[in-house]
N, C-alpha and C positions, 0 to 999 in steps of 0.2 A: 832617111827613107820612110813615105810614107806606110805603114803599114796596119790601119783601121781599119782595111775590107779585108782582111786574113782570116779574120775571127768570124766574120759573115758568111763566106769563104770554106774555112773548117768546116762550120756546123752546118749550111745548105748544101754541101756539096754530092751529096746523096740525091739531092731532088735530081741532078744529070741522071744518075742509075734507073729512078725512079720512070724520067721520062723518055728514056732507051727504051726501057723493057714494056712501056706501053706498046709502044710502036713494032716489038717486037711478037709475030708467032708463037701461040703456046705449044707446039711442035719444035720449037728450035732449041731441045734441053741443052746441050752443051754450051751454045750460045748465052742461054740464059744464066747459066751457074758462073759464065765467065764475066758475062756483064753485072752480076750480086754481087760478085767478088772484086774486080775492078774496082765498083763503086765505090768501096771503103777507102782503097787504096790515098787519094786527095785529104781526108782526113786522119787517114795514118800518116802522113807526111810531114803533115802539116802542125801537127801537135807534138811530131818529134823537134822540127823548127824551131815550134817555141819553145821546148825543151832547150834545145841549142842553144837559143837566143839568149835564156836566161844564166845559161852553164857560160859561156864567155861574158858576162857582166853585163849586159844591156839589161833597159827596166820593162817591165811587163806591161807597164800601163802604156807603151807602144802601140801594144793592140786596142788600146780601147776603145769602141764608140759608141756618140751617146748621139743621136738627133731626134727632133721636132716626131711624135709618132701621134698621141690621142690627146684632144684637147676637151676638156667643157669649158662652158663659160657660165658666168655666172649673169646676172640682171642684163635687162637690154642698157645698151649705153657703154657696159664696161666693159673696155678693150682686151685687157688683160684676164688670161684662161682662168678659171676658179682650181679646176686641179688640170695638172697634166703629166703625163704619162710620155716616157723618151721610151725609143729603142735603143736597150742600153746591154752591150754586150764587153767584160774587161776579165783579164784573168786574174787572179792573185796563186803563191804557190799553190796553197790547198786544190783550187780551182786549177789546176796546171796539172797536178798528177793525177786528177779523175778524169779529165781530159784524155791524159796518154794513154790512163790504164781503159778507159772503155773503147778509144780508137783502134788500139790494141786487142781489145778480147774480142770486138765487134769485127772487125779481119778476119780472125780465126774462127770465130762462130759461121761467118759465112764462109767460110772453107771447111766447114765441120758440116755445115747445112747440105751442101753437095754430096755428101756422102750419107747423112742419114734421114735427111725426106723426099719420101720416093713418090709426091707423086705434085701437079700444079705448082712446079717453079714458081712462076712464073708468078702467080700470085702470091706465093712465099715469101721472093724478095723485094719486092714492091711493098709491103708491108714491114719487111724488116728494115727496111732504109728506112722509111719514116719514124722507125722505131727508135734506128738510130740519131736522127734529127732531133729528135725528141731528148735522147740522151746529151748529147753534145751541148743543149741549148739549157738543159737545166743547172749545166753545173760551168756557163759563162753567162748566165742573164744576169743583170745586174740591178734589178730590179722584180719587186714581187710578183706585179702582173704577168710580165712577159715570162718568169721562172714558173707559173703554175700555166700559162696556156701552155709551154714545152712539159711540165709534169705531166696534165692531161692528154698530151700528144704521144704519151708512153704508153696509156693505158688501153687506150681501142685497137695498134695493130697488136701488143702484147694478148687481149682479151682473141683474137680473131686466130695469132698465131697457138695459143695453145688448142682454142676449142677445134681446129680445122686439122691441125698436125700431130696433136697429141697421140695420147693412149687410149685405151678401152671407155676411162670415166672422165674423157677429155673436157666434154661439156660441165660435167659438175666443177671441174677444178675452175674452168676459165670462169665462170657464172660465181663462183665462190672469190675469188681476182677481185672481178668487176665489185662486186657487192661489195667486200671489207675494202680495198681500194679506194672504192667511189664515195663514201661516206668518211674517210678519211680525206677525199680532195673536199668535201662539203664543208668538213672543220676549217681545214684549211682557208679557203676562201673564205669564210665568215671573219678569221683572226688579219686575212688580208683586207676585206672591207673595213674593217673598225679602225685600223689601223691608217690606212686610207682615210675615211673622212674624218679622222681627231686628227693629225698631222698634216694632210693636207699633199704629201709625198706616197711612196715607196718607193724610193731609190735605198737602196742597201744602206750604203753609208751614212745618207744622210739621218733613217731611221735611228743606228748606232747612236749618233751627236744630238738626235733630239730626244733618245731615252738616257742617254747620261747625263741631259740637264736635268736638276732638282725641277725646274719648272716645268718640265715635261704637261703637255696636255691631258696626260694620264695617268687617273688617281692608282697609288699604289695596290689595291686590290682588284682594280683592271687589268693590270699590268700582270700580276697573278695568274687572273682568269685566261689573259691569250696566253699565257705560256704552257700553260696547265692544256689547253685547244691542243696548241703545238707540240705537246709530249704527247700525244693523244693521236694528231695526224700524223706525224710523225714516225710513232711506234708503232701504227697497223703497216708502215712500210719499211721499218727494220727489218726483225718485226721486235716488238717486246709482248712477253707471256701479258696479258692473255689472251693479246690480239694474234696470233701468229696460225691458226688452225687451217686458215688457206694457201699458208705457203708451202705445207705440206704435203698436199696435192697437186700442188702445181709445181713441184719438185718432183714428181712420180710419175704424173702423167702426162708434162712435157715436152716436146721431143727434146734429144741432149743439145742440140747447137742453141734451142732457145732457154734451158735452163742454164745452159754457158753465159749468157745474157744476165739472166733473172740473178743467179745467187751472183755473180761474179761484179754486177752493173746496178741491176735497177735497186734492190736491197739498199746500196750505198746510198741510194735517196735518202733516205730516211736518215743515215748518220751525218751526210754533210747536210741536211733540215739542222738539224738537233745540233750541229757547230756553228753552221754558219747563221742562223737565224735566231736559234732557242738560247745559246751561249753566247750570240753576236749581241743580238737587240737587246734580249733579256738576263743580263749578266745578276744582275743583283737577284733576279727570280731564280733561278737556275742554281745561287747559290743555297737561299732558302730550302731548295728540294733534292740537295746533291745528297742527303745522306738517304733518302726515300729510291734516289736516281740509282746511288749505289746498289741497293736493298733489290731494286728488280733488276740489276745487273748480274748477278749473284743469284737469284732467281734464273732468270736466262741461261745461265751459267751449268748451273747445276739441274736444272730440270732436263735442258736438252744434252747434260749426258747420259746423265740414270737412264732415261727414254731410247737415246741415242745406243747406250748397253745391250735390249734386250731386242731389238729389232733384229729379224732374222732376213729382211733384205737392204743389199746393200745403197740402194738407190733412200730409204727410209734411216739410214744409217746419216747417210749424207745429209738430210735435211734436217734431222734435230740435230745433226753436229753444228750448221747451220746457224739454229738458233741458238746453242752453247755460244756458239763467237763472236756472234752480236754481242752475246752480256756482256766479254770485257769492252768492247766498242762502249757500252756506260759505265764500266769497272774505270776505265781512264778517265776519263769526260766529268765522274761524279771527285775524284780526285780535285778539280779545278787547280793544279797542278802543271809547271810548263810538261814533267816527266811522264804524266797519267794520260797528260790530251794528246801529246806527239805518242806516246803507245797509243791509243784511241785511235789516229790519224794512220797510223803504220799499220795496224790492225786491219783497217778500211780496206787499202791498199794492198795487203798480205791475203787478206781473205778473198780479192778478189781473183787474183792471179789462180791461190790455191784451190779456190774451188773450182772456176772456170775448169784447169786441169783434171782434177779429179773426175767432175762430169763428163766432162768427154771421153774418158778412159771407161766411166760405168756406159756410156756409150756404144762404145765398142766393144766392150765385154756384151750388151744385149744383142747388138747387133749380130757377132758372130754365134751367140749360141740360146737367144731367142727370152734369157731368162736374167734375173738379177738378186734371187735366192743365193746369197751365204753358204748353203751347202751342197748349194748343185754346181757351185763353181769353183770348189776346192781340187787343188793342185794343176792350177793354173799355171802354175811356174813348168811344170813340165813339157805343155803344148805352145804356150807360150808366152817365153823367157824377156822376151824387151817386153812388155807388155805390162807383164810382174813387175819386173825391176823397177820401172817406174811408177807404177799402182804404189809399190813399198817407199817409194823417194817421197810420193807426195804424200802419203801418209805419213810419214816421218815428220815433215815440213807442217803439214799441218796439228802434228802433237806437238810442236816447239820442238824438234832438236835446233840444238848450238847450229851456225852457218847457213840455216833458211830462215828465211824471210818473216816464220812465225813465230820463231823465240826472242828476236827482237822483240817486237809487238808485243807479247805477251809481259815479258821482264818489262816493261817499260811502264803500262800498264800498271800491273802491279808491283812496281817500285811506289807511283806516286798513291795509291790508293795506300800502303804499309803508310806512307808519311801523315797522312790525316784520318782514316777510319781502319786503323790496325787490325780490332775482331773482326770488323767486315772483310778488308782481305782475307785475313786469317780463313773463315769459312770460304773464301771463294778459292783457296789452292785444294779444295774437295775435289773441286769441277776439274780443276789444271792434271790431277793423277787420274780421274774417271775418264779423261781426254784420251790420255795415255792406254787406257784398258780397253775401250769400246772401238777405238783406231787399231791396235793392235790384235783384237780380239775379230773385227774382219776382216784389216789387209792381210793376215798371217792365214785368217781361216779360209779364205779365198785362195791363195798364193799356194801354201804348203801345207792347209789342211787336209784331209781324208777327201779320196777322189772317188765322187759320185757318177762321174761322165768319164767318157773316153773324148780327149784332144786331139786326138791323132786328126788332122784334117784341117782342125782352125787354123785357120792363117794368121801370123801373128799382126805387129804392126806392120803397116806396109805404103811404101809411096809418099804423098801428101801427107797420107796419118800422122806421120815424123814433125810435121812444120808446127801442130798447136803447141804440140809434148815437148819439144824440145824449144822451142821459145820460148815457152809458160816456164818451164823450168829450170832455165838460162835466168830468165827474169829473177824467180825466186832465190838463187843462189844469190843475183848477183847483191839484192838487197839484203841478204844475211850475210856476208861478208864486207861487202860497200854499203853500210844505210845511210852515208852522205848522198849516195845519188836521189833520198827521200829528203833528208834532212836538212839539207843546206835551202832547198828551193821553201820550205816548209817556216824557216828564219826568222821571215817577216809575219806570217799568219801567226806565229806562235806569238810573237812580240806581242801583234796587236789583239790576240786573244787573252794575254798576261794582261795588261795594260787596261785593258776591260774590266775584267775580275777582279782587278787591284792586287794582281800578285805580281 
């Protein structure tokens, strides 16, 4: 069976939603939230597919296509192009689970969207399909050019959805986005040109085989300098300290169904950059700077929980937690370790799930009572009881208890980093008990702390609300009990990331 327009398929298939709801009335709101929503629908399906496909033994590289896209040419006379550029779209595992997990969050975000922006549909989801195109396409391109025009295609309807939908200091945050974002896509594209004109390619792979020849076209302290670019472009979209100051705000004044997006989706940019490209291409560089890699992971770590401690809203709680779990994303990764990168990779994947949840839960905690203040929404458990319960589940999950999906990650993590830079672990299990204190210290003081409001009234969860929370949390179980449903598809990335590094 042929199946190369699948993958085309997946990732456009939003432009249908896209060009419904042009056509569509911005008076037809129910219309509109059905057709958002719908839309997703072709790429959740589709990505569970190849999920399947891969779970019963067939090869991934099924989906892949590669044709004829940009040519130059070089002197008159010669036939043949000087560089060229394919439309090159293939999955591998890694590329499989960010696939599922943003088809997935990108679903629920737009069933989350219906319920908390109230007001131009219409232009809401026409921006967020693209948004989602955008995502889809960066983490199946198979080469650099077409991976950074889908990067760039992330950032103008993300910049339009927070500044239009957001909160009070909506404009500062989205204009804060844009600006550290945009000079992080500038690095980027400059390490993509050089690269380009010394090799003559950026096809993914092919880059790989012509930096692990010794004759590579470029001198070792080249080879330095872009990777040093790429920890740089890279880390303003993790984020890594000290570039991180505007995901802060765009964490708070957000609306929740696009920070369900942001910390759950686009963040992971920046960690499959940094596996797929900065540990792909640049394996030998990567090793030179793992123990410096470590050192800001660890920083990340432990900055964003100290910080994470003393915030007195919960929405602010979330976003240095945020950058706390990024650091181990480089606590595994600086390991160069099969055990440090699969926690690295589980990590990705764990945080996405857990945060997505989380936010929509701080979602609807504002939504029903206007505020997101630590002590104006203590005893919560009282008005309402499903609500709490899983506020406290996903807090749990997200401090590593045993059976969710982030104690995996975390153990794994910091199994391979104890194997090669022991003190450096050693100080980054600071950050792993302040996780524990600064989670506990709001899910508890929210839940069953001293009650400043009367609930009597709030509606707890109700309806739809049920489908993100209990999916997200179904998910997270099911990878803290089952992490072969991560592990197994993950197999072959890890081989050929071992293999690279020489381990």
């Amino acid at each position: 069976m042929n199946l190369t327009a699948v993958l085309s398929i997946l990732v456009f298939s939003p432009l249908l939603g896209i060009a419904v709801l042009a056509l569509m009335p911005k008076s037809a709101e129910k219309a509109i939230k059905a057709v958002g929503f719908l839309a997703t629908l072709p790429s959740l399906l589709l990505a569970l597919a190849a999920y399947l496909h891969y779970q019963f033994g067939k090869d991934l590289a099924d989906f892949s296509v590669s044709v004829p896209w940009i040519q130059f040419r070089g002197m008159a006379g010669v036939d043949e192009p000087f560089f060229s550029v394919n439309y090159e779209l293939a999955l591998g595992g890694f590329q499989l689970l960010l696939v599922v997990l943003t088809a997935v969050v990108a679903t629920l975000s737009a069933l989350a969207a219906a319920k908390f922006v109230k007001k131009e549909w219409k232009g809401y989801f026409m921006l967020f399909l693209l948004l989602e195109i955008g995502m889809l396409g960066v983490f199946t391109a198979e080469n650099l050019i077409l991976f950074f025009i889908f990067f760039e295609i992330t950032l103008i309807p993300t910049f339009f959805l927070i500044g239009k939908w957001g909160y009070f200091e909506k404009e500062k945050a989205a204009y804060s986005f844009l600006i550290y974002n945009g000079l992080g896509s500038a690095v980027l594209l400059i390490v993509i040109m050089i690269l380009f004109a010394k090799t003559g390619t950026t096809n993914i792979d092919t880059l790989v085989q012509i930096m692990a020849d010794p004759s590579a076209p470029l001198s070792g302290d080249l080879k330095l300098g872009l990777f040093i670019a790429l920890l740089i472009a890279f880390g303003v979209k993790l984020p890594i300290f000290p570039l991180h100051s505007w995901m802060l705000k765009v964490h708070v004044q957000a609306p929740p169904s696009v920070v369900m997006i942001h910390s759950g989706i686009l963040l992971k940019i920046g960690a499959y950059g940094l596996i797929r490209f900065g540990m792909g291409i640049f394996p030998e560089q990567f090793g030179k700077l793992s123990v410096l890699i470590a050192v800001l992971g660890v920083i990340n770590l432990l900055y964003g929980a100290f910080l994470a401690f003393i915030q007195t809203d919960f929405k602010m709680v979330l976003a240095y937690s945020s950058i706390s779990h990024m650091g181990i994303v480089l606590i595994g990764l600086a390991a160069m370790n099969e055990a440090g990168v699969q926690g690295a990779i589980f990590q990705v994947i764990s945080h996405g799930l857990i945060s997505a949840l989380l936010f929509f839960l701080v979602g609807i905690l504002y939504e029903r009572t206007d505020t997101s203040l630590i002590e104006n929404l203590g005893g919560m458990a009282k008005g309402m009881p499903i609500a709490a319960g899983f506020l406290l589940a996903a807090g749990m999950a997200s401090l590593g208890l045993p059976g969710m999906s982030g104690f995996v990650s975390e153990f794994m993590a910091f199994l391979g980093l104890f194997k090669e830079m022991p003190w450096i672990a050693a100080v980054g299990t600071i950050g792993i008990i302040m996780t524990a204190a600064y989670l506990l210290r709001a899910v508890l003081g929210i839940t069953y702390g001293k009650s400043h409001r009367e609930f009597t009234g709030v509606l707890d969860l109700k309806g739809v609300e049920f489908v993100p929370v209990v999916v997200l949390m179904l998910l997270i179980v099911l990878i803290g009990v089952y992490p072969s449903v991560l592990s197994a598809p993950l197999k072959a990335t890890l081989e050929t990331i071992m293999l690279g590094i020489g381990g």
